[in-house]
SETI-648015 format. One record per atom (N, C-alpha, C, O, CB): x negated, y, z negated; atom name; residue number from 1. Coordinates in steps of 0.1 Angstrom, whole numbers, padded with zeros to 4 digits. Glycine has a CB too. Layout:
east X&north Y&up Z&atom CA&nr NUM
...
This chain:
east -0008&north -0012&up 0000&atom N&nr 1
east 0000&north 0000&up 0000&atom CA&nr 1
east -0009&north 0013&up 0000&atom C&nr 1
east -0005&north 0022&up 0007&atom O&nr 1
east 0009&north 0000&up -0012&atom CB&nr 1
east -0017&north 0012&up -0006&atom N&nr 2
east -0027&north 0023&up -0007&atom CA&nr 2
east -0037&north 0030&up 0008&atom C&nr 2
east -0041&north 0042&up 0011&atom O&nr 2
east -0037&north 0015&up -0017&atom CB&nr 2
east -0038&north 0017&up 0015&atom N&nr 3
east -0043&north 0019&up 0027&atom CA&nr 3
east -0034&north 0029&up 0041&atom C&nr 3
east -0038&north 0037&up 0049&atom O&nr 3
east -0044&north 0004&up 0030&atom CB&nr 3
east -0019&north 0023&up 0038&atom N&nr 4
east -0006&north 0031&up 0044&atom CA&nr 4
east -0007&north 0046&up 0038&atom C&nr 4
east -0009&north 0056&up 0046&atom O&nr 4
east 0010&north 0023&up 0038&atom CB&nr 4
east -0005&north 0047&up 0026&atom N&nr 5
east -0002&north 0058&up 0021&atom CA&nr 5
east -0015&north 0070&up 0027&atom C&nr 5
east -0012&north 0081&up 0032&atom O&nr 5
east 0000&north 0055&up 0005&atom CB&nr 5
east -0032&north 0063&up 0025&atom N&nr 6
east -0042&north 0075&up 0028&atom CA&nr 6
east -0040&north 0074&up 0045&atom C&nr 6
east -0044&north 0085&up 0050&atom O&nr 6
east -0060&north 0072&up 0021&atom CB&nr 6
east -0036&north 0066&up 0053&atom N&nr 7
east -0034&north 0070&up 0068&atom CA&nr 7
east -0027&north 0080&up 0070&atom C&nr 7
east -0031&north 0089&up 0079&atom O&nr 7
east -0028&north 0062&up 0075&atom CB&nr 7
east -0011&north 0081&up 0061&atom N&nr 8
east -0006&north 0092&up 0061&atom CA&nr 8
east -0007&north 0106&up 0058&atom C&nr 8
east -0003&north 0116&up 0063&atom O&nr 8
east -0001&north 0090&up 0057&atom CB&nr 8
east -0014&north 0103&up 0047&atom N&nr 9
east -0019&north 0114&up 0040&atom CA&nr 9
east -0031&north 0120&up 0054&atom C&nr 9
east -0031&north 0132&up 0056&atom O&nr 9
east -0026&north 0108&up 0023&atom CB&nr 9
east -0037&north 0115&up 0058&atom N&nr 10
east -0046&north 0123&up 0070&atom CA&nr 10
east -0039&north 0127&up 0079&atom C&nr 10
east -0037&north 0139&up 0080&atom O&nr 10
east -0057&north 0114&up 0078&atom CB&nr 10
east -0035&north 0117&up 0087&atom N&nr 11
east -0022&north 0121&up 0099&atom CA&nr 11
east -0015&north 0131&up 0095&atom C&nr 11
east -0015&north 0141&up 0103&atom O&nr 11
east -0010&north 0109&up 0101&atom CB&nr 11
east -0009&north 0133&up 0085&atom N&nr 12
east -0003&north 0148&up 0078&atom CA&nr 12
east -0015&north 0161&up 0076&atom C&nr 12
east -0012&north 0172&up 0080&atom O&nr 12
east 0003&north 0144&up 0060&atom CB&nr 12
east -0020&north 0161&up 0073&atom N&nr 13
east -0034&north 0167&up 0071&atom CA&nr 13
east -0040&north 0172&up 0085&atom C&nr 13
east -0044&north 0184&up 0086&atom O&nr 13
east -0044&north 0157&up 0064&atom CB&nr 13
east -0041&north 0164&up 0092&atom N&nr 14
east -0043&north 0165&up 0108&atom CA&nr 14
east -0035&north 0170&up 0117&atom C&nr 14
east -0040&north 0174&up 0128&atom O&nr 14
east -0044&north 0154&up 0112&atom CB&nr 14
east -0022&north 0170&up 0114&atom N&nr 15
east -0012&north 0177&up 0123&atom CA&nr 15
east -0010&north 0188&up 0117&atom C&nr 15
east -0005&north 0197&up 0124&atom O&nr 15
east 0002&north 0171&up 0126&atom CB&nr 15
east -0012&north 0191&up 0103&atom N&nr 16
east -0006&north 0204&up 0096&atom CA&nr 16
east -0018&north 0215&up 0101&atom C&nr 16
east -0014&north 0226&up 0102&atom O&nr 16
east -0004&north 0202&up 0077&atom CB&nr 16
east -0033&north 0212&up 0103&atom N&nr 17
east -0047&north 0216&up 0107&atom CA&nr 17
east -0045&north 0221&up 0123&atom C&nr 17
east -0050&north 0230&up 0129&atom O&nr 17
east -0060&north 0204&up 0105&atom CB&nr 17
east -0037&north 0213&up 0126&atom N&nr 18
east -0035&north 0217&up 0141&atom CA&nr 18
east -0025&north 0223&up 0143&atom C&nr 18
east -0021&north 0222&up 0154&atom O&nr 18
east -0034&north 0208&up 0151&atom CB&nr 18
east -0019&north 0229&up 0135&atom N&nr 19
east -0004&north 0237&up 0134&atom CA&nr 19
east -0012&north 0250&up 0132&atom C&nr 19
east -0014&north 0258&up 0140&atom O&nr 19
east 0010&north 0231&up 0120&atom CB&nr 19
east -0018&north 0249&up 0120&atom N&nr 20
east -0024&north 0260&up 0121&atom CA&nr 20
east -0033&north 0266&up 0128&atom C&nr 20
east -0034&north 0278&up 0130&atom O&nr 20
east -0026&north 0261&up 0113&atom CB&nr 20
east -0041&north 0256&up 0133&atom N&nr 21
east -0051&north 0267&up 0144&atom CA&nr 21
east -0041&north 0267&up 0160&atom C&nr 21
east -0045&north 0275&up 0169&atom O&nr 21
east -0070&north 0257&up 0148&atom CB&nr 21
east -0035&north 0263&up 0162&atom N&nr 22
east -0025&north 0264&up 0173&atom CA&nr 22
east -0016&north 0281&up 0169&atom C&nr 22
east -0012&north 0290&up 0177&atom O&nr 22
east -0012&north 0248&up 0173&atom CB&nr 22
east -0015&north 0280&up 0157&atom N&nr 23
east -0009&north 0293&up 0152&atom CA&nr 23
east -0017&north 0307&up 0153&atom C&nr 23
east -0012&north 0318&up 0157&atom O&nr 23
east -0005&north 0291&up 0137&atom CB&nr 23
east -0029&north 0304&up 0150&atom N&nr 24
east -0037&north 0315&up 0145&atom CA&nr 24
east -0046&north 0314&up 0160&atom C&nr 24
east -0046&north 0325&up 0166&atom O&nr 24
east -0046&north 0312&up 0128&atom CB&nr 24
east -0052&north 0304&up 0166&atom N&nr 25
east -0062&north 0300&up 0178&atom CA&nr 25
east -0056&north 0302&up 0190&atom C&nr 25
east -0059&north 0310&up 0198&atom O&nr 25
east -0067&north 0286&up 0178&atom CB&nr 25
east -0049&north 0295&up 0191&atom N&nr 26
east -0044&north 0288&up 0205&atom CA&nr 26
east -0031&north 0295&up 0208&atom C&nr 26
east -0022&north 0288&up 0212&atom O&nr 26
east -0041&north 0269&up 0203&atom CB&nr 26
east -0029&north 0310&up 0207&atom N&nr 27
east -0018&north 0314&up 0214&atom CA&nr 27
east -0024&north 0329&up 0219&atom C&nr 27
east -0021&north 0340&up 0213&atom O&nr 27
east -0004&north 0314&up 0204&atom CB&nr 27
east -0031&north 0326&up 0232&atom N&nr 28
east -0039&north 0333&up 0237&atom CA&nr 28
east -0033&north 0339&up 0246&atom C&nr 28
east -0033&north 0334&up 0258&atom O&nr 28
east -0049&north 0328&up 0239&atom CB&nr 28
east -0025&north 0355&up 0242&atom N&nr 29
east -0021&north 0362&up 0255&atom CA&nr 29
east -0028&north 0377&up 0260&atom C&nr 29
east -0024&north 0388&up 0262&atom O&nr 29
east -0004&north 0364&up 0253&atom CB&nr 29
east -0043&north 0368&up 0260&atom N&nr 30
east -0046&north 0382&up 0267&atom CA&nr 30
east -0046&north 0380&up 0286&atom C&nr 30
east -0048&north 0369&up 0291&atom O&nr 30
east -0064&north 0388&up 0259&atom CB&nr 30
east -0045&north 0392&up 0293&atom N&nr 31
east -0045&north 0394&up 0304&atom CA&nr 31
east -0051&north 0384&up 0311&atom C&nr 31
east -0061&north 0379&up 0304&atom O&nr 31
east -0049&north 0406&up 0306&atom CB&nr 31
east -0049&north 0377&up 0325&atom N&nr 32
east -0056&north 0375&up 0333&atom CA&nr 32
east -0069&north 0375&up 0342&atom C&nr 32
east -0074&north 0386&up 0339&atom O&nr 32
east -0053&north 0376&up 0332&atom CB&nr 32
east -0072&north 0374&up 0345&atom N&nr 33
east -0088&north 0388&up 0352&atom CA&nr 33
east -0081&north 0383&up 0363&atom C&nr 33
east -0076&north 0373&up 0367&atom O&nr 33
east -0111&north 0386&up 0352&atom CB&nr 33
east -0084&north 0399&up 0370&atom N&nr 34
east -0081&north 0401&up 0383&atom CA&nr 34
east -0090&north 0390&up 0391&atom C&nr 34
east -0101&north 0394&up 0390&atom O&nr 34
east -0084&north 0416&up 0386&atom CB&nr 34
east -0090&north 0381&up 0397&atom N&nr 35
east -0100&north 0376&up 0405&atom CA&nr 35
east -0099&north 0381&up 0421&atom C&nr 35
east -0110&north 0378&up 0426&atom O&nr 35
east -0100&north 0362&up 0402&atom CB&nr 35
east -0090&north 0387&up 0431&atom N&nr 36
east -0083&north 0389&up 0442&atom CA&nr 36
east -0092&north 0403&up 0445&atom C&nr 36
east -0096&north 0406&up 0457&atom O&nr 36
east -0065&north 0390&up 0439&atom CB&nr 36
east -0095&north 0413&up 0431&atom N&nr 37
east -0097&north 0426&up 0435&atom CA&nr 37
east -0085&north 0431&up 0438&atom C&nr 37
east -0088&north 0439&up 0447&atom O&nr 37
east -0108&north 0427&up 0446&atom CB&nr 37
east -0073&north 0432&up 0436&atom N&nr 38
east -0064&north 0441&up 0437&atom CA&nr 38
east -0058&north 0448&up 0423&atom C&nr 38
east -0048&north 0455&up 0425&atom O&nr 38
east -0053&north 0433&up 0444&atom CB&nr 38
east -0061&north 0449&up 0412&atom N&nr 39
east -0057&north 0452&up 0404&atom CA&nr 39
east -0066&north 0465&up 0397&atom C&nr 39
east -0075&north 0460&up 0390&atom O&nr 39
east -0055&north 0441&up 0399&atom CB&nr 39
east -0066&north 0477&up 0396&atom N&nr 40
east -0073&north 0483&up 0394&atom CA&nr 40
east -0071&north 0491&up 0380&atom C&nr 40
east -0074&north 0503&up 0381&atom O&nr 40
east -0074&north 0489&up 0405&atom CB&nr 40
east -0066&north 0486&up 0369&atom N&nr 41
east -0056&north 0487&up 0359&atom CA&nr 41
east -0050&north 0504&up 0357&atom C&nr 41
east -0040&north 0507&up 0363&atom O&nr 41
east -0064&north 0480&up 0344&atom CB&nr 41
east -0059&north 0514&up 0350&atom N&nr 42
east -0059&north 0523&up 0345&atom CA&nr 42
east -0060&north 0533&up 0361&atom C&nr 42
east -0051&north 0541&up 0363&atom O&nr 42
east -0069&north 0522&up 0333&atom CB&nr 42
east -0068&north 0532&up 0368&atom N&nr 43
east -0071&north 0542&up 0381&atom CA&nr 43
east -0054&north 0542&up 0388&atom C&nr 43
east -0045&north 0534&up 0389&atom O&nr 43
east -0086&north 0535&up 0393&atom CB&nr 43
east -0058&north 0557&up 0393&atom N&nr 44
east -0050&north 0561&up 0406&atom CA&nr 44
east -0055&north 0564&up 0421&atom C&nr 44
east -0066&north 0568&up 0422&atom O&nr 44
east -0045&north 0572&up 0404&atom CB&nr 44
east -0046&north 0562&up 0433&atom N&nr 45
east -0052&north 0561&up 0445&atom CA&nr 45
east -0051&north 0577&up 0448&atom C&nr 45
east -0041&north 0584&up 0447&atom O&nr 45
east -0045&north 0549&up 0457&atom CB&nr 45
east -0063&north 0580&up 0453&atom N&nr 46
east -0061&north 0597&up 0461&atom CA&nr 46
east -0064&north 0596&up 0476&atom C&nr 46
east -0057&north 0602&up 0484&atom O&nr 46
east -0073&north 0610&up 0455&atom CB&nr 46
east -0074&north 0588&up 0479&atom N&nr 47
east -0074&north 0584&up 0491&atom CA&nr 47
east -0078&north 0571&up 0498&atom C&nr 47
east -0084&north 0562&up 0492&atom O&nr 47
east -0080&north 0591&up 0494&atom CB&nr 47
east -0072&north 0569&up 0512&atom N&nr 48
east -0075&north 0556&up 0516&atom CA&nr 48
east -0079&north 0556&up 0531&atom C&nr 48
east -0071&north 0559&up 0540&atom O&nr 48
east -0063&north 0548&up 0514&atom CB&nr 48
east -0092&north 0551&up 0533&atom N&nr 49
east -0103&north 0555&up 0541&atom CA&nr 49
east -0103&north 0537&up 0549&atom C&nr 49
east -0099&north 0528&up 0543&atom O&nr 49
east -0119&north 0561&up 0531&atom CB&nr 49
east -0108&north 0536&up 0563&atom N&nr 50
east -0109&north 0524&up 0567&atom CA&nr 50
east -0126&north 0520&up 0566&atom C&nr 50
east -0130&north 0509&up 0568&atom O&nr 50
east -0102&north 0523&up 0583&atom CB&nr 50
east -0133&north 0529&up 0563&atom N&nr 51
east -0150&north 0526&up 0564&atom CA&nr 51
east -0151&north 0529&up 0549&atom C&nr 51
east -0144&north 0536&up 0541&atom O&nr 51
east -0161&north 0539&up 0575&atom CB&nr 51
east -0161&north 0521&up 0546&atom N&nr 52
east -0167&north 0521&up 0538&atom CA&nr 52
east -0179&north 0536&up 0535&atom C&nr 52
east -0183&north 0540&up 0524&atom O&nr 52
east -0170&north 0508&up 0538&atom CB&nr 52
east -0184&north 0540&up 0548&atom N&nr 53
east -0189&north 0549&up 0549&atom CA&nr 53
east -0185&north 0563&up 0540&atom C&nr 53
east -0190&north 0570&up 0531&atom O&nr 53
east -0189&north 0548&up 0559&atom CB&nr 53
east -0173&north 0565&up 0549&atom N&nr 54
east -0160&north 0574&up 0547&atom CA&nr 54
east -0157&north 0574&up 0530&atom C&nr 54
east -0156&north 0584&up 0524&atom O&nr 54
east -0145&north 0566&up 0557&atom CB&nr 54
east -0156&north 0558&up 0524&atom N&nr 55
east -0151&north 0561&up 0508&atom CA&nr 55
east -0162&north 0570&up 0504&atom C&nr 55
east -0159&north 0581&up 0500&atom O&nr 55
east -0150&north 0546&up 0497&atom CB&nr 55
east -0176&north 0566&up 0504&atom N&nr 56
east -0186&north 0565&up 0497&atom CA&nr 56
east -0192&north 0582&up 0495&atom C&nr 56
east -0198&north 0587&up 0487&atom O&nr 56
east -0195&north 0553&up 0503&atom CB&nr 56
east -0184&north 0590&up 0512&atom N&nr 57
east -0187&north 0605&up 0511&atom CA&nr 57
east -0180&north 0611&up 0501&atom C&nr 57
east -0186&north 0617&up 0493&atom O&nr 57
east -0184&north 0612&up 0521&atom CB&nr 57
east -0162&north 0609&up 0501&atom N&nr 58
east -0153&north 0611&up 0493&atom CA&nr 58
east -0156&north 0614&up 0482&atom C&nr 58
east -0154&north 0625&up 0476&atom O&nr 58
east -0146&north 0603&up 0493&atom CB&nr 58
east -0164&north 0599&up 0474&atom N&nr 59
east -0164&north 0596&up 0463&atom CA&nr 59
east -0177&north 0602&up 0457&atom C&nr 59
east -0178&north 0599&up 0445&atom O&nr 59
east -0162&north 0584&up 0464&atom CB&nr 59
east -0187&north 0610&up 0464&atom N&nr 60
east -0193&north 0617&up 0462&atom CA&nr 60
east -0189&north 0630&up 0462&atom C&nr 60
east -0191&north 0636&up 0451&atom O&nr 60
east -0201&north 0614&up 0467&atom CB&nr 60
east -0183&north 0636&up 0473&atom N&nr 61
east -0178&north 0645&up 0468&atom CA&nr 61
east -0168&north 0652&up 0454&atom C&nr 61
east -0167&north 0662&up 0448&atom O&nr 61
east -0175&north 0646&up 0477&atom CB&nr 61
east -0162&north 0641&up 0453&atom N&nr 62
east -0153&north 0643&up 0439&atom CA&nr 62
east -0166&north 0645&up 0429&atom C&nr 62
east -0166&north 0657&up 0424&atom O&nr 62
east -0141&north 0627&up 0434&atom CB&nr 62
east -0175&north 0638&up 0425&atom N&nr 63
east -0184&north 0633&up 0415&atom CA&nr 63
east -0192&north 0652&up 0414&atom C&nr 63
east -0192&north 0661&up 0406&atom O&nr 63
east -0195&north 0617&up 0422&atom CB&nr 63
east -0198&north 0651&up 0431&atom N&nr 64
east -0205&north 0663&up 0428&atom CA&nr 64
east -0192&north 0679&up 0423&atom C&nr 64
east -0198&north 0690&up 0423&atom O&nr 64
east -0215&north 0666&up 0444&atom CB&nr 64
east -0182&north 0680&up 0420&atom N&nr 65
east -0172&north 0687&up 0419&atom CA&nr 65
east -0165&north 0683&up 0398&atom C&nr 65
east -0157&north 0688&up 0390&atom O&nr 65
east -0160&north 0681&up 0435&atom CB&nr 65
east -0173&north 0673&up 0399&atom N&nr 66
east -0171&north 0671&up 0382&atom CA&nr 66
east -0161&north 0658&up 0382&atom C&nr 66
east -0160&north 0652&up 0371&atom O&nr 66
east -0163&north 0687&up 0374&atom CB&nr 66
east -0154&north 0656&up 0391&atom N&nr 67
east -0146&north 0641&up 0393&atom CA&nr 67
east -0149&north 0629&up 0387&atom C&nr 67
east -0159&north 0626&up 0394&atom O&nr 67
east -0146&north 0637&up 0405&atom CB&nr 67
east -0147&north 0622&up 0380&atom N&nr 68
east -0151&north 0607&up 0383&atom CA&nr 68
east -0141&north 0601&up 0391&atom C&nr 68
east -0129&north 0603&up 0391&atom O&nr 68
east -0153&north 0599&up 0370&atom CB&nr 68
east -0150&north 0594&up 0399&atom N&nr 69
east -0146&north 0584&up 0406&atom CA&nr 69
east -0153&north 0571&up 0415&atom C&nr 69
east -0164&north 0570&up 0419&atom O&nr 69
east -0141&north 0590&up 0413&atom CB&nr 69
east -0141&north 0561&up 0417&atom N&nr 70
east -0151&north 0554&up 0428&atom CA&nr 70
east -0138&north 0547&up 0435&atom C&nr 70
east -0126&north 0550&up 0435&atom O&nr 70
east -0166&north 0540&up 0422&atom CB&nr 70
east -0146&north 0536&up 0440&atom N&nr 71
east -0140&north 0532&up 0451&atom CA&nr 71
east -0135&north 0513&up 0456&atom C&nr 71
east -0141&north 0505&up 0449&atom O&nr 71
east -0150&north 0537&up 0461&atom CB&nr 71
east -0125&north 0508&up 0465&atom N&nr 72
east -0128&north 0494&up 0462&atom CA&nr 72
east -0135&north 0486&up 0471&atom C&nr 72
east -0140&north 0492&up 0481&atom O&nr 72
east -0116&north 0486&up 0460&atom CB&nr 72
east -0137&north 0479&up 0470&atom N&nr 73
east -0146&north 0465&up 0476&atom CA&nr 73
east -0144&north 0466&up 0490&atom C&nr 73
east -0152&north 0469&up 0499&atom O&nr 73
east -0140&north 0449&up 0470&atom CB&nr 73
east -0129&north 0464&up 0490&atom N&nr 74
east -0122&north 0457&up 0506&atom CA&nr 74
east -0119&north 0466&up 0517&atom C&nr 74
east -0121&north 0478&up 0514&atom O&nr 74
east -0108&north 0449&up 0504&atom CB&nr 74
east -0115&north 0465&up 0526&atom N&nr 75
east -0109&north 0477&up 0534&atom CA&nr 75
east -0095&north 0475&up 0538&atom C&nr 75
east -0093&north 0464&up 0544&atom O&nr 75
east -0118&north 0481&up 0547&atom CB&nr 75
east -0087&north 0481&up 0535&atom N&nr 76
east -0090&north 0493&up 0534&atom CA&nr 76
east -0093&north 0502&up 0525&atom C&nr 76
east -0084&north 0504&up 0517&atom O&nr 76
east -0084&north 0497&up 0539&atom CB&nr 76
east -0107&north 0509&up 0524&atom N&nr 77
east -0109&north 0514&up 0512&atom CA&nr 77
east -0102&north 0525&up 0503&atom C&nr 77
east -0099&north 0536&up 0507&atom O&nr 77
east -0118&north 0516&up 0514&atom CB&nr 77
east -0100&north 0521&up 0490&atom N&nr 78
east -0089&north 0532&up 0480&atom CA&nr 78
east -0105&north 0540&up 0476&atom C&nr 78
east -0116&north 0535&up 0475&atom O&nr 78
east -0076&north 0521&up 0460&atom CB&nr 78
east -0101&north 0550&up 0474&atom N&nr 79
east -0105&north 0561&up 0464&atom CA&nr 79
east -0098&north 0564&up 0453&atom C&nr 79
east -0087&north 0570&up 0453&atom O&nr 79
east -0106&north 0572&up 0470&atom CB&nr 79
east -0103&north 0560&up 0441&atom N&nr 80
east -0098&north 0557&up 0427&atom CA&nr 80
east -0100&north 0569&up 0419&atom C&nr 80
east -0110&north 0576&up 0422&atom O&nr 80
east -0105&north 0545&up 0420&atom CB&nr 80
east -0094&north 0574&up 0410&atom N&nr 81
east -0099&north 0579&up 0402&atom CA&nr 81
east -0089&north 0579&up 0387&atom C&nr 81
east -0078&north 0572&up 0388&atom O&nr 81
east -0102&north 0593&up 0409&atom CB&nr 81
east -0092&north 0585&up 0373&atom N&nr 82
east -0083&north 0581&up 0360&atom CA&nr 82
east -0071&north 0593&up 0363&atom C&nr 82
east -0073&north 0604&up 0368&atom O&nr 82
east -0093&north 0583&up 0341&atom CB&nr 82
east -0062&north 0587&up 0357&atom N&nr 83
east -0048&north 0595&up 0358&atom CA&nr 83
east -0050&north 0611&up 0355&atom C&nr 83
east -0045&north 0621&up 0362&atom O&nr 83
east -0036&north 0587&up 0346&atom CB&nr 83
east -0060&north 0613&up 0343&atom N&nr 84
east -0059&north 0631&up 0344&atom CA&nr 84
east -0068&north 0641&up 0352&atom C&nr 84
east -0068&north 0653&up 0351&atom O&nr 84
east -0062&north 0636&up 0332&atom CB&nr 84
east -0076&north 0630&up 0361&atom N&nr 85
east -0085&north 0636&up 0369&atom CA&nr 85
east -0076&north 0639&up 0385&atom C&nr 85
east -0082&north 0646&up 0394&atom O&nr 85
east -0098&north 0624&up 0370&atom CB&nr 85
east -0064&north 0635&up 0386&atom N&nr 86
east -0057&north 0627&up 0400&atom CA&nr 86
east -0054&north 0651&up 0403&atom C&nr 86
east -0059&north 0655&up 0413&atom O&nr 86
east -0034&north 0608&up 0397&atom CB&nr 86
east -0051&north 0655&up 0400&atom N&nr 87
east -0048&north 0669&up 0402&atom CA&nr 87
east -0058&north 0676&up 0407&atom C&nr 87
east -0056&north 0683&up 0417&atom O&nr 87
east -0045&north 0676&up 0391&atom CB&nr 87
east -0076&north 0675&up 0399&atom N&nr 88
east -0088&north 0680&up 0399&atom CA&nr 88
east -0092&north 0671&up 0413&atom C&nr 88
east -0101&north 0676&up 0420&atom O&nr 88
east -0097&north 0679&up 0385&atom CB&nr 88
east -0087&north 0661&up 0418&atom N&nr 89
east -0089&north 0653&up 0427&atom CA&nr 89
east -0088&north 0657&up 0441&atom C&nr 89
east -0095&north 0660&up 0451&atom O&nr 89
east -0083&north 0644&up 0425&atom CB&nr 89
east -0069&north 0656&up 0437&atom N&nr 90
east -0062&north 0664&up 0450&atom CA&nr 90
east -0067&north 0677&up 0456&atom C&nr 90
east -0068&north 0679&up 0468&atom O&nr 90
east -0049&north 0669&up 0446&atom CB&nr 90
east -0071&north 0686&up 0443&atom N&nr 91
east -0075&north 0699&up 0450&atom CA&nr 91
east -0084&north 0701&up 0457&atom C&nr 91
east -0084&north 0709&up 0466&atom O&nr 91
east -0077&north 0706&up 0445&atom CB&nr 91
east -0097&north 0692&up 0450&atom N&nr 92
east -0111&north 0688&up 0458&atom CA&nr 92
east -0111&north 0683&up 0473&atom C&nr 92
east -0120&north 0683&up 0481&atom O&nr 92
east -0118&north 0676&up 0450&atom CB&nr 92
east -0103&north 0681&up 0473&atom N&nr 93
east -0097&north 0665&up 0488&atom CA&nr 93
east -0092&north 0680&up 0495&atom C&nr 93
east -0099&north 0680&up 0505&atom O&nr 93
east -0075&north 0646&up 0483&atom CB&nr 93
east -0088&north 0688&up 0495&atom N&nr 94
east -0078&north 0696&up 0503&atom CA&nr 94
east -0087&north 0706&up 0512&atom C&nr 94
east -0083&north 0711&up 0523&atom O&nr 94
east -0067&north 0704&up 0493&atom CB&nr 94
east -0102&north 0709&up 0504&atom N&nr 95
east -0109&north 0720&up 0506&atom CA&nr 95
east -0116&north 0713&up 0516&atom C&nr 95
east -0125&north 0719&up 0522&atom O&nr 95
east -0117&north 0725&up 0494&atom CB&nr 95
């Protein structure tokens, strides 16, 4: 009887251990990663160029004008920049 009882006693012990780290561990909802390159979380688009050439002037010009910015991978290329910059952007882009 003794033999029954300490199996149980682990098997209980063992599922209650896994209750808890399933609770505290294993309920992992952070974000995805972009792997595609389409997701650019926080940035806004100001402009969209087919050369890469073309981003890379843009994206200098904003910079030298006090902008941050950059640009994406693929073409057609976005010109990015953070949401409170997108005004200081526009205006730069127009001149």
């Amino acid at each position: 009887m003794t033999g029954i009882y300490q199996t149980v006693v682990v098997f209980a012990v063992l599922g209650l251990l896994a209750l808890v780290l399933r609770y505290f561990v294993g309920n992992d909802r952070r974000p995805v990663p972009d792997l595609d390159g389409t997701d650019f979380g926080l940035l806004s688009e100001v402009a969209v160029v087919p050369t890469e050439e073309a981003a890379n002037v843009i994206v200098q010009k904003l910079k030298r004008n006090g902008v941050r910015a950059t640009r994406s991978r693929n073409a057609p290329y976005q010109v990015m920049v953070f949401p409170s910059d997108v005004a200081n952007a526009r205006l730069v882009l127009k001149t």
